[in-house]
C-alpha positions as CSV (number, residue, x, y, z in Angstrom):
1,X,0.0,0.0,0.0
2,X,1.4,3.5,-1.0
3,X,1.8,5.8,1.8
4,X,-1.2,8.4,2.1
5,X,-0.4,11.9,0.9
6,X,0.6,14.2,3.9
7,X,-2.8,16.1,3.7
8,X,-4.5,13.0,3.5
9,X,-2.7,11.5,6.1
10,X,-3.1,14.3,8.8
11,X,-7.1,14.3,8.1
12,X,-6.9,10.7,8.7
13,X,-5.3,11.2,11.9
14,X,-8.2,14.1,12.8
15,X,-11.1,11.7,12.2
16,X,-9.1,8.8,14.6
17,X,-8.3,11.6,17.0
18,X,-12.7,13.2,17.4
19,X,-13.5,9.3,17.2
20,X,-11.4,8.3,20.3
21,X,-12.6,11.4,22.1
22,X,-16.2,10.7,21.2
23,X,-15.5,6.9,22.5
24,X,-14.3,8.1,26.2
25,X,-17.1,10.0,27.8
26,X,-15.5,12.6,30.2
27,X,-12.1,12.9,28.9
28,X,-12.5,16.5,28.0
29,X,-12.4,17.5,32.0
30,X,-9.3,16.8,33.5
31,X,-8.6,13.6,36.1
32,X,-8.2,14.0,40.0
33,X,-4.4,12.3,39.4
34,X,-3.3,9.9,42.1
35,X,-4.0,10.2,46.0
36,X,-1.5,11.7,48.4
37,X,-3.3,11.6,51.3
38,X,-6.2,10.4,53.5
39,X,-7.0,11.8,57.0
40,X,-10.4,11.5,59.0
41,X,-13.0,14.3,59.1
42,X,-12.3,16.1,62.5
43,X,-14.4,15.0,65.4
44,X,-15.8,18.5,65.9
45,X,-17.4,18.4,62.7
46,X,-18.5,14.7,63.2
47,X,-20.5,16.5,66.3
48,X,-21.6,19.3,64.7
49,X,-23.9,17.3,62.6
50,X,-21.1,16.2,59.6
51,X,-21.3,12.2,58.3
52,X,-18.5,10.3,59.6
53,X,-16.0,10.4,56.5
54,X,-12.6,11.1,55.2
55,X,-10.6,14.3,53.4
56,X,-8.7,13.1,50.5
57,X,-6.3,15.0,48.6
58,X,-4.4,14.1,45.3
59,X,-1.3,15.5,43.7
60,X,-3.0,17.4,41.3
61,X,-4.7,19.5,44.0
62,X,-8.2,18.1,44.4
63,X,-9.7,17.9,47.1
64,X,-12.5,15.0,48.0
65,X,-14.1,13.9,51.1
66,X,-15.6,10.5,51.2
67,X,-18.5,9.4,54.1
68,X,-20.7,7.5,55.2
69,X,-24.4,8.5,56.2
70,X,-25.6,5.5,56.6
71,X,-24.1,2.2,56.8
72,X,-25.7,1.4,53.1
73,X,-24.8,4.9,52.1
74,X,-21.7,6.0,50.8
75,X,-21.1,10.4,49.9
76,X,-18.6,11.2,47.6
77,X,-17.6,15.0,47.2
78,X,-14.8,16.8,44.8
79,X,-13.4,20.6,44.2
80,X,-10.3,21.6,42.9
81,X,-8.0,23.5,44.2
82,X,-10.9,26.2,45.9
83,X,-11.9,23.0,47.9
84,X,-15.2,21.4,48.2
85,X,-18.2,23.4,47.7
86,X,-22.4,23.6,48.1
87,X,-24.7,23.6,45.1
88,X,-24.1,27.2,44.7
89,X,-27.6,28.5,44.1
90,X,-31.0,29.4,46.6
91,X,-33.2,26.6,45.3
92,X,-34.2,24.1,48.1
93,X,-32.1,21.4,49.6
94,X,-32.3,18.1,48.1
95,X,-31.0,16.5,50.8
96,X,-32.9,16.7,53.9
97,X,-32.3,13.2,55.7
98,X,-29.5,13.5,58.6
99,X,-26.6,11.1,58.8
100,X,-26.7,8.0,61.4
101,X,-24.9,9.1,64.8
102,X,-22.4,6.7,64.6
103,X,-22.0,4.1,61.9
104,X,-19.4,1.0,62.3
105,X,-16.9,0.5,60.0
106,X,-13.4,-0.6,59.0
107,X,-10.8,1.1,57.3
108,X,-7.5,-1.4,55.5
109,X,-4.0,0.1,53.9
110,X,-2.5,-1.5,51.1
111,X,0.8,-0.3,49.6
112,X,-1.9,0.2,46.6
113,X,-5.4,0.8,47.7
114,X,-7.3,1.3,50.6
115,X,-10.3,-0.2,51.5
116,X,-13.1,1.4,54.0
117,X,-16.2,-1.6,55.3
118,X,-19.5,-1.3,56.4
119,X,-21.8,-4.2,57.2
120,X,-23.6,-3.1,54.0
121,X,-20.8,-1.9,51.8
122,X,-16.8,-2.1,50.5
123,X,-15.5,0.8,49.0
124,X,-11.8,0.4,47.4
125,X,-10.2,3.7,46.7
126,X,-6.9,3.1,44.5
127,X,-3.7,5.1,44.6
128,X,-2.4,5.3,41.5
129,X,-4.7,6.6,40.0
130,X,-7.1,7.5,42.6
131,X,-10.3,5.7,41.3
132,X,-12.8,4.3,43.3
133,X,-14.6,0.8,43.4
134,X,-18.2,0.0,44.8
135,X,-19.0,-3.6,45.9
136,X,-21.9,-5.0,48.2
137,X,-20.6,-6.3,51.1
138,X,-19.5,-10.0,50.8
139,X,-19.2,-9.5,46.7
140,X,-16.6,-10.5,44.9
141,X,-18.0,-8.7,41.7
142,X,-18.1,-5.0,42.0
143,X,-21.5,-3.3,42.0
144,X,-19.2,-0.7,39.9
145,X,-15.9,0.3,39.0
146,X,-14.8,4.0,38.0
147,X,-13.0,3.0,34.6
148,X,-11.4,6.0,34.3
149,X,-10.4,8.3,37.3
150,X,-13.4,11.2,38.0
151,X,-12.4,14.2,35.9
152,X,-13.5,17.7,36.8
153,X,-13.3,21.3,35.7
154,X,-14.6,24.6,36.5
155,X,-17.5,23.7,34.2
156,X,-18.3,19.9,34.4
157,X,-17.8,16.8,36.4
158,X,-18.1,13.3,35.2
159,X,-17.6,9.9,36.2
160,X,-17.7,6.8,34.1
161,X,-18.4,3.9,35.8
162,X,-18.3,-0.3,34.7
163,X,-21.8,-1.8,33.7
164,X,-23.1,-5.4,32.9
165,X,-24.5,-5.7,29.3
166,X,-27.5,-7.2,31.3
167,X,-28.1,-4.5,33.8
168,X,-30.7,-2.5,33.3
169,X,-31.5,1.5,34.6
170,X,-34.1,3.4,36.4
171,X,-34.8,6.8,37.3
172,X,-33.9,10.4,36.1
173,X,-37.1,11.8,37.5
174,X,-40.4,12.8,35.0
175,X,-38.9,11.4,31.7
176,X,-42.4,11.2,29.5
177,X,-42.6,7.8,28.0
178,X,-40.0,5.8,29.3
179,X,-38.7,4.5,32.4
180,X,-35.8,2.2,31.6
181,X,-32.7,3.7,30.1
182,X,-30.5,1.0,29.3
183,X,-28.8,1.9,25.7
184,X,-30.5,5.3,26.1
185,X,-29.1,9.0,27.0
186,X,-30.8,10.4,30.1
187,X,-31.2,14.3,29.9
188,X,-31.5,16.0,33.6
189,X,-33.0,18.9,32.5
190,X,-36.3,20.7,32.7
191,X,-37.6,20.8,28.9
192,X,-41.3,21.4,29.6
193,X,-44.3,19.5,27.6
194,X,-46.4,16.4,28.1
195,X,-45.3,14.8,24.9
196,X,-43.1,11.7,25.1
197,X,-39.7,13.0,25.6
198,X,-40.2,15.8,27.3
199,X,-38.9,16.3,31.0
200,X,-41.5,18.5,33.1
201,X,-39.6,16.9,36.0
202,X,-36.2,15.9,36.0
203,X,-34.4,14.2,38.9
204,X,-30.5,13.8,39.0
205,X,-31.3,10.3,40.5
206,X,-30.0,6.4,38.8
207,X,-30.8,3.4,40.4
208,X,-29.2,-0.2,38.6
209,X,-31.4,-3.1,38.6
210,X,-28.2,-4.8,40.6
211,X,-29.3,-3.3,44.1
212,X,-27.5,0.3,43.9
213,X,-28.7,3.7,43.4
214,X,-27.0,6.9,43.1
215,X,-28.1,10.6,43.7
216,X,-26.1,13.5,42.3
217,X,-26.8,16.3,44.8
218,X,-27.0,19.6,42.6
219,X,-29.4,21.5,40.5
220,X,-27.3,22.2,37.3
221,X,-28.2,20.2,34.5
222,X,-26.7,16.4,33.6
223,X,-26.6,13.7,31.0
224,X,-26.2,10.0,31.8
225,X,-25.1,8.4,28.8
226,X,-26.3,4.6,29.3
227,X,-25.7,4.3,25.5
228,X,-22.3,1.5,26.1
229,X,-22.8,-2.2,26.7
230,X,-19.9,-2.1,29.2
231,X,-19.7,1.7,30.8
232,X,-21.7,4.5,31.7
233,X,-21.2,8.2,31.9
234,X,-22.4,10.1,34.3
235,X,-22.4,14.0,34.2
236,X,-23.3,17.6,35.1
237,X,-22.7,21.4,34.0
238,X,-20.9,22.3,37.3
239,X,-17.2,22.5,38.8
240,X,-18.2,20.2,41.8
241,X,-18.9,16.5,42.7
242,X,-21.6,15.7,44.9
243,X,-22.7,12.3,44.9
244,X,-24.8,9.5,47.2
245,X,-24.2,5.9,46.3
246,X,-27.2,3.4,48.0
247,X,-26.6,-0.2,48.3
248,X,-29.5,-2.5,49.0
249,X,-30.2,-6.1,47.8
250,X,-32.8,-5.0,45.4
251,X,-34.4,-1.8,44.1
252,X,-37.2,-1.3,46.8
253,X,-33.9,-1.2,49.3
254,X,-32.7,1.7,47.0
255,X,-35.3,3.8,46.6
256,X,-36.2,3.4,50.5
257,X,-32.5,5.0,51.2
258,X,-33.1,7.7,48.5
259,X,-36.2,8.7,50.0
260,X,-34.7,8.3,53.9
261,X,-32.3,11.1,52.5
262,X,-34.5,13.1,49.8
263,X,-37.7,12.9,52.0
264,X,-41.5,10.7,51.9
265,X,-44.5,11.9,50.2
266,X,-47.1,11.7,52.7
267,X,-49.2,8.7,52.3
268,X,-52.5,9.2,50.2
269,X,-56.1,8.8,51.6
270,X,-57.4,5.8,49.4
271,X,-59.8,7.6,47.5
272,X,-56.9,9.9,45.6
273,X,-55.7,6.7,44.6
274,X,-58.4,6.1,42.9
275,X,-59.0,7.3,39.0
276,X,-59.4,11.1,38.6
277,X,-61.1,13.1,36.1
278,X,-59.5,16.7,35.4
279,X,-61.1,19.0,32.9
280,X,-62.7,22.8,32.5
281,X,-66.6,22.5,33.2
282,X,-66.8,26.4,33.5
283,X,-66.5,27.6,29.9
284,X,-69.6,28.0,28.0
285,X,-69.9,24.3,27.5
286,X,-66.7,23.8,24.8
287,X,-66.5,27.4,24.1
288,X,-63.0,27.2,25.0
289,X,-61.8,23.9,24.0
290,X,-63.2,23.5,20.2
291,X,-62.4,19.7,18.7
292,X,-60.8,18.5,21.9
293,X,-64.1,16.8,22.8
294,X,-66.3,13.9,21.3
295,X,-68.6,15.5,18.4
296,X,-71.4,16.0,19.9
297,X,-70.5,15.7,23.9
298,X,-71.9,18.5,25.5
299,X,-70.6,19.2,29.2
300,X,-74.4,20.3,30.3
301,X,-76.7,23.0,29.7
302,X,-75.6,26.0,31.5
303,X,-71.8,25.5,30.7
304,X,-71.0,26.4,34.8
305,X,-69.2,23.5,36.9
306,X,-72.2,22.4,38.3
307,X,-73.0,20.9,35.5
308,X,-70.0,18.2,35.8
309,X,-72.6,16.5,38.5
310,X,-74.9,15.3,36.5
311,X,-73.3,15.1,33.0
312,X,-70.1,13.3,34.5
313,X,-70.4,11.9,38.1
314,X,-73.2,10.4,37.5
315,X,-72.1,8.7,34.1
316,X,-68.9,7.3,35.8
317,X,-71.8,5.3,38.3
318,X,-74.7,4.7,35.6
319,X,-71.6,2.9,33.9
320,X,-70.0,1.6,36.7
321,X,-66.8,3.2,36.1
322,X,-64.0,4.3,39.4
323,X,-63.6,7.1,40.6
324,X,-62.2,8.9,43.5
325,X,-62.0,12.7,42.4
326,X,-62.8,15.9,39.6
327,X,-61.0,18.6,38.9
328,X,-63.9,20.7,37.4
329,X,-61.7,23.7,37.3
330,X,-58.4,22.6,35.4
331,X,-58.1,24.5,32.2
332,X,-56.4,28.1,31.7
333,X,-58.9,30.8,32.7
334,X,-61.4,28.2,33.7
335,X,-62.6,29.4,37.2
336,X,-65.2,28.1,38.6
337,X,-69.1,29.1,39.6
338,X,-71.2,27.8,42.8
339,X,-68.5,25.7,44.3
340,X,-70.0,24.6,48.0
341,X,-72.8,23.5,45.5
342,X,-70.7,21.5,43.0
343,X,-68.8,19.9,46.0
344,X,-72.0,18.4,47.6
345,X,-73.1,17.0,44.4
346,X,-70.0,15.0,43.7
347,X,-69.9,13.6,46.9
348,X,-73.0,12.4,46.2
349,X,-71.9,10.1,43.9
350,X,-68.8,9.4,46.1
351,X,-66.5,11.9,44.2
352,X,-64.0,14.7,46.4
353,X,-63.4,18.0,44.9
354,X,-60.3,19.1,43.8
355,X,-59.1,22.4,42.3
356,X,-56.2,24.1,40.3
357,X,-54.9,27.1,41.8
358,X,-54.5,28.8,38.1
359,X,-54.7,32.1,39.2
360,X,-53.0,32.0,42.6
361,X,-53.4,30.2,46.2
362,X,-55.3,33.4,47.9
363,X,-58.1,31.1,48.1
364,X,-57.3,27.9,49.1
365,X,-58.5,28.3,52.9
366,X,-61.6,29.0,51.7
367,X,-61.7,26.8,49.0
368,X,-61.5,23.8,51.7
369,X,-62.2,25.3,54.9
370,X,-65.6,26.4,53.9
371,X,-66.4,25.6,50.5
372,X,-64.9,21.1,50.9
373,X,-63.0,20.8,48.1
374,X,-60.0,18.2,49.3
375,X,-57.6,18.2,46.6
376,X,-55.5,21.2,45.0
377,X,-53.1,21.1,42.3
378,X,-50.7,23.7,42.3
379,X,-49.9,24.5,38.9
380,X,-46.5,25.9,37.5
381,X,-44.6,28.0,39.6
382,X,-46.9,28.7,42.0
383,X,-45.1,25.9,44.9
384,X,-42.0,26.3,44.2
385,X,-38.8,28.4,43.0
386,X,-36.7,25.3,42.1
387,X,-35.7,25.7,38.4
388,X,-36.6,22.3,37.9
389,X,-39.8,22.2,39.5
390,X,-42.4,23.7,37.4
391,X,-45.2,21.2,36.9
392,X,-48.2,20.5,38.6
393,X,-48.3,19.0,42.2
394,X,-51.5,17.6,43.5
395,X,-51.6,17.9,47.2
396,X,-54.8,16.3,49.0
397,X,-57.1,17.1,52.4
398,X,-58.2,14.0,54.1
């Protein structure tokens, strides 16, 4: 074969060069380097409410602290050289659960690794380089392996870790239309929309259907590239690592630590488990919603929300349907007429009111302290700052 022309040649070399960077996730931050050094948290900040844990420092000037929570819990944090750092903006603390009071544990030296035990957990933290190593106590296969050292700039952090070709992934918050991202990319980032696709409610959360979960404790926005057979990449738009690993023998174990440390929704009343039925019954019957209803359906003959009584609550019982609760209200500029009076009706057929709070929350102690309704749905940014956070929220009255 006759040698490729230089221009030829250097192009070649181009293509080879964008394809290995495009086949190693993360390698555009730069690496922690190897450790130096590994000293426990001081027992002052152990009292003053800190996990039990470790500072770590490596020779390029990174600083990490690694702790434990929880026996099954394991925190990893990273800076650079500015040290280790919060989320950096006012939204509301993900993290609300408050680490054990003490948590047993061991803690080995090798001349080239280290190894820190809990009854639940191993973690093996390598030298050179410093990579970490996650197994479930008593494994000899690791739940994961960091393939390549963490890597972390003053605009990303990322960390690519082993997987099985037959593990499978869960998680990432609202992600309309699918739930299981194996051979998928998983954005974690508020898009908006209802269509399939969309992300109305992202979570930086990933749980493995091999018993382990992890939590990325920050609001900037991620990508978990699950698209590899044999490694995922994990990442986020920020100069800081902030991570919770849960180990558990199965999912439910995972997502009952994640919820120990992100905080329980309160448990429903059985009838808002039932099926719901959420529409705008104050619009001139249609007016307002041409060709989005059955030809011919008419919502009653006044086109106020008592009419959903008759025309709807009592169809769902003629026809022996479930039901549990309306939302006669929920449509832009709906409003509502005669409420105590629409109440009463539905629970004549067994239904409880609900209500969106489309044009503010001024009235919700009237809306169930006097006039029943029992469920309210506060839509868009009305509950919360968080600038992921801006869908609807039912809440329920017992």
């Amino acid at each position: 074969m006759k040698p490729l022309p230089l221009p030829r040649r250097a192009l070649a070399a181009c293509v080879l060069a964008a394809l290995a960077t495009l086949a190693a996730p993360g390698l555009q931050a730069a690496t922690i380097g190897n450790l130096t050094s590994l000293s426990p948290v001081h027992a002052a900040d152990v009292a003053k409410g800190e996990a039990l844990g470790w500072d770590v420092r490596s020779d390029t000037g990174a600083q990490l602290r690694i702790s434990l929570p929880q026996a099954d819990v394991l925190r990893i944090q990273a800076g650079g050289k500015g040290g280790l750092t919060g989320p950096g903006d006012k939204a509301a603390p993900i993290v609300v659960g408050q680490p054990a009071a003490q948590v047993a544990y061991q803690i080995m030296e090798q001349p080239d690794h280290i190894l820190i035990t809990t009854d639940a957990l191993s973690l093996r933290i390598d030298r050179k380089p410093l990579r970490f190593t996650l197994f479930r106590q008593g494994d000899a296969v690791p739940l994961w392996r960091e393939v390549q050292p963490l890597s972390l700039d003053d605009k990303q952090g990322v960390q690519v870790l082993s997987s099985l070709p037959g593990e499978r992934y869960f998680g990432g918050g609202q992600q309309n239309g699918r739930f299981e991202f194996k051979g998928r990319q998983v954005p974690v980032s508020y898009s908006g929309g209802w269509e399939e696709g969309d992300r109305p409610n992202p979570a930086p959360f990933l749980m493995s259907s091999r018993g382990w979960g992890m939590l990325r404790n920050t609001w900037s926005d991620g990508n978990y590239d699950l698209r590899d057979q044999e490694q995922i990449s994990l990442q986020h738009a920020e100069g800081r690592f902030d991570a919770y690993f849960f180990v558990g023998k199965d999912l439910r174990d995972v997502v009952a630590r994640y919820t120990d440390l992100t905080g329980r929704a309160r448990m429903l009343p059985r009838w808002a488990l039932e099926y719901g039925d959420a529409d705008c019954y104050n619009d001139g019957d249609n007016v307002k919603k041409p060709g989005s209803v059955p030809k011919g359906w008419s919502d009653g003959p006044t086109g106020k929300t008592p009419d959903v009584v008759e025309t709807v609550a009592r169809q769902y019982r003629e026809h022996d349907m479930p039901g549990g609760w309306i939302l006669p209200n929920d449509g832009y500029g709906c409003g509502y007429t005669n409420l105590p009076e629409t109440v009463k009706g539905l629970a004549g057929y067994g239904f409880r009111t609900g209500l969106w709070t489309e044009n503010g929350v001024d009235k919700i102690a009237w809306e169930v302290g006097q006039a029943g309704s029992r469920v309210q749905k506060l839509g868009r940014a009305r509950a919360t700052s968080s600038p992921w956070m801006r869908t609807s929220r039912p809440t329920t009255a017992s």
